[in-house]
C-alpha positions in Angstrom: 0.0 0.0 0.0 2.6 2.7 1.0 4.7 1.5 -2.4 1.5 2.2 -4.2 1.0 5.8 -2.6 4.7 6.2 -3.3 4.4 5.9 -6.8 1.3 7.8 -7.3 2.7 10.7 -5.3 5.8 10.5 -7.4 3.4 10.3 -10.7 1.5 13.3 -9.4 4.9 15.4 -8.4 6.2 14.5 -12.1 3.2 15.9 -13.7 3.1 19.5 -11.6 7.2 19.6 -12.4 6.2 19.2 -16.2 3.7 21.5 -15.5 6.0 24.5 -14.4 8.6 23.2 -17.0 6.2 24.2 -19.7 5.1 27.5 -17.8 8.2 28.6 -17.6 9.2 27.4 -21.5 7.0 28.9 -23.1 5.8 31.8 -22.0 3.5 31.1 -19.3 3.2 34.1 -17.7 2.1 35.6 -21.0 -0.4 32.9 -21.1 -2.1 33.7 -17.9 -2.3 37.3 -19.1 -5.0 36.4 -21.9 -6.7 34.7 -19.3 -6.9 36.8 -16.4 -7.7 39.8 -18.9 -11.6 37.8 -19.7 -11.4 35.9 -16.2 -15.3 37.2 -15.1 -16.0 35.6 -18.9 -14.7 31.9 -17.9 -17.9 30.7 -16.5 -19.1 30.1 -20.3 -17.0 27.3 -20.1 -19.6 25.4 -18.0 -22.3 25.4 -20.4 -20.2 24.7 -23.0 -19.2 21.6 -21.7 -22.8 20.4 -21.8 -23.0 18.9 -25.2 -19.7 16.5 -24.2 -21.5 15.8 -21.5 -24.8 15.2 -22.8 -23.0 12.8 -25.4 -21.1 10.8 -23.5 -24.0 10.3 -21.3 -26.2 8.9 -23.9 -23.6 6.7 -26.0 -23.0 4.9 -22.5 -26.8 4.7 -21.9 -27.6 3.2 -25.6 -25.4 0.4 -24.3 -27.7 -0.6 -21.7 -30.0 -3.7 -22.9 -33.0 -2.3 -20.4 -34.1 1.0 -19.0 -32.2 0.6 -15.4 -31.1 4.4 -15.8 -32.5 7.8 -17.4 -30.9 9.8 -18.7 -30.6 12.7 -16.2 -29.1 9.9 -13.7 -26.9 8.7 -16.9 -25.7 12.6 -16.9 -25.3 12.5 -13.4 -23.5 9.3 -12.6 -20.7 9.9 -15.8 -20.6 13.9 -14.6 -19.3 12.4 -11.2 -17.0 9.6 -13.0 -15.8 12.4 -14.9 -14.5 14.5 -11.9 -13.1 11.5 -10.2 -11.2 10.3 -12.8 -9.3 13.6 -12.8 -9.6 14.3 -8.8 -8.8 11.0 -7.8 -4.7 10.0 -7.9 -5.4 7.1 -10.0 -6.9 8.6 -12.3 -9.2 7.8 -15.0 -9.5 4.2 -13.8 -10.8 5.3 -10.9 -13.1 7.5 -12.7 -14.5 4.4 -14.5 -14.6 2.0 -11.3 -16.7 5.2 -10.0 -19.0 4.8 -12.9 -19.5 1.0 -12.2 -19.8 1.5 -8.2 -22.9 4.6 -8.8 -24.7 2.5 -11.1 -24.9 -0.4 -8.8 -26.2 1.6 -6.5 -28.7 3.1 -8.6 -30.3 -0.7 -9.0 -28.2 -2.0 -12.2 -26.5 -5.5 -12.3 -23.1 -5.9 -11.4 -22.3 -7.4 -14.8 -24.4 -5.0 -16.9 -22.8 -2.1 -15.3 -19.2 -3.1 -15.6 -20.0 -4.6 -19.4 -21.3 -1.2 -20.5 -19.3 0.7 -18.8 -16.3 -1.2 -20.2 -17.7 -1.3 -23.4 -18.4 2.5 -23.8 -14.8 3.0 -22.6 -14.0 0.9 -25.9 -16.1 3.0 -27.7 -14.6 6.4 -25.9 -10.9 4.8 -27.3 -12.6 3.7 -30.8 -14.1 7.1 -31.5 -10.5 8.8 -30.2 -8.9 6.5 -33.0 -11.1 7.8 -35.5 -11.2 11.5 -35.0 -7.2 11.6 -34.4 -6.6 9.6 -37.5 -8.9 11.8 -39.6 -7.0 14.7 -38.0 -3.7 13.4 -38.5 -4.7 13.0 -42.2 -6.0 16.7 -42.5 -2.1 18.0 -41.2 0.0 15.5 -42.5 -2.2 17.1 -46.5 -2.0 20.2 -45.4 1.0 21.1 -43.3 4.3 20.7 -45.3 6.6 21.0 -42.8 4.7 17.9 -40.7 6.4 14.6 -40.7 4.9 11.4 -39.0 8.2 10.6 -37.3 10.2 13.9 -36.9 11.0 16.4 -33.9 7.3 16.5 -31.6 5.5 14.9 -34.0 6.9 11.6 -33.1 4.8 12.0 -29.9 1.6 12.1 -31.8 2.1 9.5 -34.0 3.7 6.8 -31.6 0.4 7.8 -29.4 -2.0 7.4 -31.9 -0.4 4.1 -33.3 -0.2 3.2 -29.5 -4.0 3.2 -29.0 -5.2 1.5 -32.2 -3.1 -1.7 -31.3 -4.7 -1.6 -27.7 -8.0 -1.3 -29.6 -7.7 -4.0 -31.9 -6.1 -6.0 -28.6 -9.0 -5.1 -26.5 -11.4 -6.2 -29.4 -9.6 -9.3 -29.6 -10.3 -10.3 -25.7 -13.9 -9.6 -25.9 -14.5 -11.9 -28.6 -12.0 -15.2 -27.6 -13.3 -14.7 -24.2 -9.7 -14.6 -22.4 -11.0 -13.9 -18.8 -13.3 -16.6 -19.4 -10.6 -19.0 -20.1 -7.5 -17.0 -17.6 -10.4 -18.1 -14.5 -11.4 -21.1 -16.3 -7.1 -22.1 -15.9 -6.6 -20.3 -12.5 -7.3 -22.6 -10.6 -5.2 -25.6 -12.7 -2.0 -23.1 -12.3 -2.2 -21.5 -9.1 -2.4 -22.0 -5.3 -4.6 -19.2 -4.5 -8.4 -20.1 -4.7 -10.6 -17.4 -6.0 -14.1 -16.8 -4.6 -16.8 -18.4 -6.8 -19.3 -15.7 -6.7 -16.5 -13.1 -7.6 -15.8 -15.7 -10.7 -19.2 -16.0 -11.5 -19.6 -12.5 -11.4 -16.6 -12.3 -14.0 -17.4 -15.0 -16.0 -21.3 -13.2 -16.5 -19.3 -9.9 -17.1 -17.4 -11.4 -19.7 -20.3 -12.6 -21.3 -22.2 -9.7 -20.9 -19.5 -7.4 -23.3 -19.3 -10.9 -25.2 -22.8 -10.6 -26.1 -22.7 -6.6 -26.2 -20.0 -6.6 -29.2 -22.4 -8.7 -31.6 -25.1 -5.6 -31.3 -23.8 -4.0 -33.8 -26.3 -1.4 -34.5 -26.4 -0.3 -30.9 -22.3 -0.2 -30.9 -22.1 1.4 -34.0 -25.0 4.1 -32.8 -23.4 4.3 -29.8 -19.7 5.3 -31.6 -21.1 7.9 -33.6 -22.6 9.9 -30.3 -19.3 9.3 -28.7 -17.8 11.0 -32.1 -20.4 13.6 -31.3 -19.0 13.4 -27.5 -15.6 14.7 -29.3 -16.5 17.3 -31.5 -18.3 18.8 -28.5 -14.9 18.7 -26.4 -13.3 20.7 -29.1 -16.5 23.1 -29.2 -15.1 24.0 -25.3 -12.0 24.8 -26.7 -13.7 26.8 -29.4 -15.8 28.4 -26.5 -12.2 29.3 -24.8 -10.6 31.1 -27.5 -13.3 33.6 -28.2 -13.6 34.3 -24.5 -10.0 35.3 -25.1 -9.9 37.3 -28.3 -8.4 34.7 -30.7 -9.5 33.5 -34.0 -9.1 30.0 -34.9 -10.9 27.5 -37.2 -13.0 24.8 -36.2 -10.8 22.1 -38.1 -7.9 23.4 -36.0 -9.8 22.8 -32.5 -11.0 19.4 -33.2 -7.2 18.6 -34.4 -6.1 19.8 -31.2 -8.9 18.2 -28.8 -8.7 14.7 -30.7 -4.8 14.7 -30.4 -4.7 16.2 -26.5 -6.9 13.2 -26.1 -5.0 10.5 -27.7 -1.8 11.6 -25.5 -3.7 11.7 -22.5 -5.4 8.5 -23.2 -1.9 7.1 -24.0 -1.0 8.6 -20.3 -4.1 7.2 -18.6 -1.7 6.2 -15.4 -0.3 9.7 -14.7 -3.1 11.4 -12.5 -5.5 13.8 -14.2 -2.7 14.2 -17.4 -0.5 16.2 -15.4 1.6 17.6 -17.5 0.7 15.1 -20.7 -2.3 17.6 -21.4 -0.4 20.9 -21.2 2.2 19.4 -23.6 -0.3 18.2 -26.2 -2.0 21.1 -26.6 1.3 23.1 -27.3 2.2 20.4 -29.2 -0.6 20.5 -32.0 -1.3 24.7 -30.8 1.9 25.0 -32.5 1.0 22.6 -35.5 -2.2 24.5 -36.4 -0.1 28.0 -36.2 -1.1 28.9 -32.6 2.1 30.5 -30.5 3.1 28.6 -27.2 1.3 31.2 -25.0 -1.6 31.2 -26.8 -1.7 27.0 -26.5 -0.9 27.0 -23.0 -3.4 29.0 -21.9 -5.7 26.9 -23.8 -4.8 24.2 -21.9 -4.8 26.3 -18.6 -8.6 26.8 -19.6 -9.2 23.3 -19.8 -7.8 22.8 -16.4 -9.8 25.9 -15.3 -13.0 24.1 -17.1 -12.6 20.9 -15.0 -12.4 22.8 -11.9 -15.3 25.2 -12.3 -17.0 21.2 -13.1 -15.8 19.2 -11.0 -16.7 21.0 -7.8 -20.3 20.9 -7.9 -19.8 17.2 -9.1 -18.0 16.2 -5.8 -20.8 18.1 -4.2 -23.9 16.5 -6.1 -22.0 13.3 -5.1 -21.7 13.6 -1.7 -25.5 14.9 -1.4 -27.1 12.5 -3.9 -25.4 9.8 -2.7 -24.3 9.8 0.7 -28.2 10.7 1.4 -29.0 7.4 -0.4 -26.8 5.6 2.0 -28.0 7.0 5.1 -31.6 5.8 3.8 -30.7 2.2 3.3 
């Protein structure tokens, strides 16, 4: 346990050193000028993050095979997975055990809420591979001086390339059933005896996303809202830069949102992106002709966003859900 806090601490103290590294590289205090000049306009950024919301919401909730949640508790319970997955130190694991834990508690199945939320988590990754590669496409045809493997594009690349083979890897499992046959072997090649409700609450869970990746229709309506999730991160982003004064095309804010995701994604064991997010958006900023201070204040914004989020989340948790407890 202390080896584990050790490392996450460490994880956590890396990302706020990269943090400062990049604050003080590229022009950070610059960067906090354009936003402390619109600061009383910032609180846009909360209903602009109501379409990602909304969509991610509603591509996890198309998963589900009956009506166990609406979709205001759908909003609710991914709003709160959200936060926790950037709050908590493990970061967007946690976030996505949070997800699973809510739900339970709301009256779904322990298998049908890990399936889907496992399954939209595919579909989040899926829909990530998509946009970035269609983005990748749009600089590498219109950006001469772009390579695929060359100075900071490297990073992009390697990411992007990175999270298509754990996709196709991650498809792979769900359909030859590997849990079902690592617990079916456990027992032939190990001491330890598992539980056999906890394995026949993995073995259902592995049938239940089993089952879930032959509904094709649903997954494939449930990818396109999560594309839709996407475009409506990069609409925050849009949202940002005219609260600030600055110009920018809406093919040059999906670029950057698809690609900030990919490296975070990439990064999913370094709390919150510390660091990871700050340097993607300078990154790709710089790719789609934005300066340094200009990107890192972007990306200040974002952080900025998740706060001005994420606080009344941890609030509606702790009301919502702490009353429910004290009730049963």
């Amino acid at each position: 346990m202390k080896r584990n806090s050790i490392k996450k601490f460490l994880l956590i103290l890396l990302g706020l050193l990269a943090i400062y590294w990049l604050y003080k590289s590229f022009a950070g205090p610059e960067s906090f000028d354009y936003i402390l000049s619109h600061k009383y306009k910032l609180f846009l950024l909360i209903p602009a993050h109501i379409p990602t919301l909304y969509f991610d919401s509603i591509s996890w909730k198309i998963l589900m095979k009956k009506n166990y949640l609406g979709t205001l508790w759908c909003v609710i319970i991914t709003w709160i997975s959200q936060t926790a997955g950037k709050v908590m130190p493990t970061g967007m694991v946690t976030g996505e055990f949070v997800r699973v834990y809510l739900s339970i508690k709301k009256g779904m199945k322990i298998s049908e809420a890990s399936s889907t939320v496992m399954g939209d988590l595919a579909l989040a990754s899926f829909s990530l591979v998509i946009i970035s590669i269609i983005s990748l496409t749009i600089i590498f045809f219109t950006h001469e001086s772009f390579y695929l493997f060359k100075g900071n594009s490297i990073y992009l690349t390697s990411s992007i390339i990175t999270l298509v083979m754990g996709s196709i890897f991650f498809c792979i499992i769900i359909r030859r059933r590997f849990l079902k046959k690592i617990l079916k072997n456990f027992k032939y090649f190990s001491e330890f005896k598992i539980n056999k409700k906890l394995t026949h609450t993995l073995i259902k869970f592995d049938f239940e996303l089993y089952k879930l990746s032959f509904r094709i229709k649903t997954v494939i309506l449930a990818l396109l809202i999560r594309l839709l999730g996407w475009i409506g991160g990069a609409f925050e982003i849009y949202v940002f830069f005219l609260i600030i004064g600055v110009k920018v095309d809406i093919f040059d804010v999906i670029i950057i949102e698809s690609f900030a995701g990919v490296m975070r994604a990439v990064a999913f064991f370094i709390p919150a992106g510390l660091g990871v997010q700050e340097f993607a958006f300078i990154v790709v900023g710089n790719f789609v002709g934005l300066s340094s201070p200009v990107a890192f204040a972007a990306a200040i914004g974002r952080r900025i966003r998740e706060v001005l989020i994420g606080i009344p989340a941890i609030i509606t948790w702790y009301i919502l859900f702490n009353r429910d407890s004290k009730i049963n």
